[in-house]
C-alpha positions as CSV (number, residue, x, y, z in Angstrom):
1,X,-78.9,120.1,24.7
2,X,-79.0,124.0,26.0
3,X,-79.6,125.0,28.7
4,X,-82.7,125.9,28.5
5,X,-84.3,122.7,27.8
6,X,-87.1,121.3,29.5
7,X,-86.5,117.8,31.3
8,X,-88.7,115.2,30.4
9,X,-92.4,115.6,32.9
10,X,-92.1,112.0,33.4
11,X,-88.7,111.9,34.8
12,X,-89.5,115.1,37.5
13,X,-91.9,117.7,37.0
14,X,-90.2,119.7,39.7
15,X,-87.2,119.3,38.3
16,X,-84.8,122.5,36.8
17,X,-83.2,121.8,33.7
18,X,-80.4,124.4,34.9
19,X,-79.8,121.9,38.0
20,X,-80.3,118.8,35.9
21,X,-77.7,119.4,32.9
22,X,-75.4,121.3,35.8
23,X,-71.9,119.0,36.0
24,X,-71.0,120.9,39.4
25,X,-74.8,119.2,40.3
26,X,-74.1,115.8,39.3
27,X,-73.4,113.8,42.8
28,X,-76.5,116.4,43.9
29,X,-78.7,113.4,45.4
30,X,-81.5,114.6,43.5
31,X,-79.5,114.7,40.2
32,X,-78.4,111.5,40.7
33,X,-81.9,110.2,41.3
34,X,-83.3,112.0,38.1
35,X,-80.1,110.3,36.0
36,X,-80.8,106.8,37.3
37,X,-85.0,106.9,36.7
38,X,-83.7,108.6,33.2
39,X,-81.4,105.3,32.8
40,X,-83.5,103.0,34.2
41,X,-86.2,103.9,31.4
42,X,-84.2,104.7,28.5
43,X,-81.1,102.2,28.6
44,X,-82.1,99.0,27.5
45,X,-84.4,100.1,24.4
46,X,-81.2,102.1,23.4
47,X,-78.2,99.6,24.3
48,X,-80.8,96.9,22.1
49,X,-81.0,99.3,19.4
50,X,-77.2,100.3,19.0
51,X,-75.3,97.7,20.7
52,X,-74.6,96.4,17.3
53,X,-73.6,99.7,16.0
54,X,-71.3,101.1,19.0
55,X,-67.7,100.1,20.4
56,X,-68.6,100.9,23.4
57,X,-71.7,98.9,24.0
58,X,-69.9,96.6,26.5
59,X,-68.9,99.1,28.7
60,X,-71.9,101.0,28.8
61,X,-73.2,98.1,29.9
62,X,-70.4,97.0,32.2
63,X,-71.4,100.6,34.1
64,X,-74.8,99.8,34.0
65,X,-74.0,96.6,36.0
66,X,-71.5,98.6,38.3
67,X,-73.9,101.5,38.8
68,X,-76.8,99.2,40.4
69,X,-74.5,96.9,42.5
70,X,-74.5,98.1,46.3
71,X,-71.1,97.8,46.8
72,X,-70.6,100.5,44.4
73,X,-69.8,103.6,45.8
74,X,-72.1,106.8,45.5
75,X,-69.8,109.2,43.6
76,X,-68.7,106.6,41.3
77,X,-72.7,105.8,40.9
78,X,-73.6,109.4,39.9
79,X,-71.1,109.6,37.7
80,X,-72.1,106.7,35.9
81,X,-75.9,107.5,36.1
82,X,-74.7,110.8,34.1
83,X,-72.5,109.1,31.7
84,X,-75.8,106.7,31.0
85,X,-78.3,109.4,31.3
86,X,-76.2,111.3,28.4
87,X,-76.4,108.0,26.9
88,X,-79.8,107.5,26.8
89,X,-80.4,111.1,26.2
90,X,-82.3,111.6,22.8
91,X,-80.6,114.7,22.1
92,X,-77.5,115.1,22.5
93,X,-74.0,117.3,21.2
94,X,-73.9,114.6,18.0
95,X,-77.5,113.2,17.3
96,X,-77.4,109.4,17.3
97,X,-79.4,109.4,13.9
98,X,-76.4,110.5,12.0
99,X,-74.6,107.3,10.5
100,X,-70.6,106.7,11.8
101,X,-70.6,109.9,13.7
102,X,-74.1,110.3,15.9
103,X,-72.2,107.9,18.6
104,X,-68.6,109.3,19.0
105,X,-69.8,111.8,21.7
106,X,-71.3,109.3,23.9
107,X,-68.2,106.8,23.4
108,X,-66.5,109.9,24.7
109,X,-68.6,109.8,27.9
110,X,-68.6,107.0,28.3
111,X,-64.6,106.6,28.3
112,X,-64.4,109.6,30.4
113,X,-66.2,107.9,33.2
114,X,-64.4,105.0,32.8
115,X,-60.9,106.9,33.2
116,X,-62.3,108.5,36.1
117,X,-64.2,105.6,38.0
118,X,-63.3,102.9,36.2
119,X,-61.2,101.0,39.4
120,X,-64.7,100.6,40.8
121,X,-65.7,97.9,37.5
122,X,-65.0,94.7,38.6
123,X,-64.5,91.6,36.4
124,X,-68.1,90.1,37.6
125,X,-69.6,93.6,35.8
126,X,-67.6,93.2,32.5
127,X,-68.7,89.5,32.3
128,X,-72.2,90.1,32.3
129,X,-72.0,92.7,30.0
130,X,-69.9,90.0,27.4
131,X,-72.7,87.5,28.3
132,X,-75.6,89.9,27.4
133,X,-74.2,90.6,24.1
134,X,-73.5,87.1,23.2
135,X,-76.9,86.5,23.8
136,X,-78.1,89.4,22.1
137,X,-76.0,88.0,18.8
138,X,-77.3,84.8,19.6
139,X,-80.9,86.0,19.5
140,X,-80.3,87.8,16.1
């Protein structure tokens, strides 16, 4: 995504892309904000869609668990609201369209994030996230 991209009117009109897709603006409180109601719209149409198709899908959703538990804290949240929000993004460096390839970059996030915060992902977070994909194979 440049940087001269628009972000989505329905996440914050008032919002500036520039500040948005900034990393030295990512713990910004209003970043952060933006990030989770971008996750909080997009994530679970997308993990349903690909959780089949990516590695990853179980700690994506492990940080989606550790990002809305209060005992979390806020830097690790906003970095894990950015590593979703690129997630959920539909544009992205590799588009998620393209077969064996379109998800490497967000496993890349993903991983990052998990280098950097992981500590804060407790054993009750990767559980759900097992629990929801059984029961998403379950379902299929």
């Amino acid at each position: 995504m440049s940087a001269d991209a628009k972000p989505s009117p329905d996440v914050n009109p008032d919002a500036n892309a520039r500040d948005v897709l900034d990393p030295a603006k990512a713990l910004v409180p209003a970043t952060v904000r933006v990030n989770e109601q971008r996750v909080t719209r997009g994530f679970w149409p997308k993990i349903r869609k690909f959780a089949s198709k990516a590695p990853f899908a179980a700690d994506a959703l492990s940080l989606w668990w550790c990002a809305k538990d209060p005992t979390t804290p806020t830097a690790a949240k906003g970095m894990m609201f950015a590593a979703l929000a690129y997630f959920v993004l539909p544009t992205d460096a590799i588009p998620d369209i393209l077969p064996a390839i379109g998800l490497t970059d967000d496993a890349a996030v993903i991983a990052a994030v998990i280098a950097l915060v992981g500590r804060n992902v407790k054993p009750r977070h990767k559980d759900e996230a097992q629990a929801y994909l059984a029961k998403l194979g379950a379902d299929d």
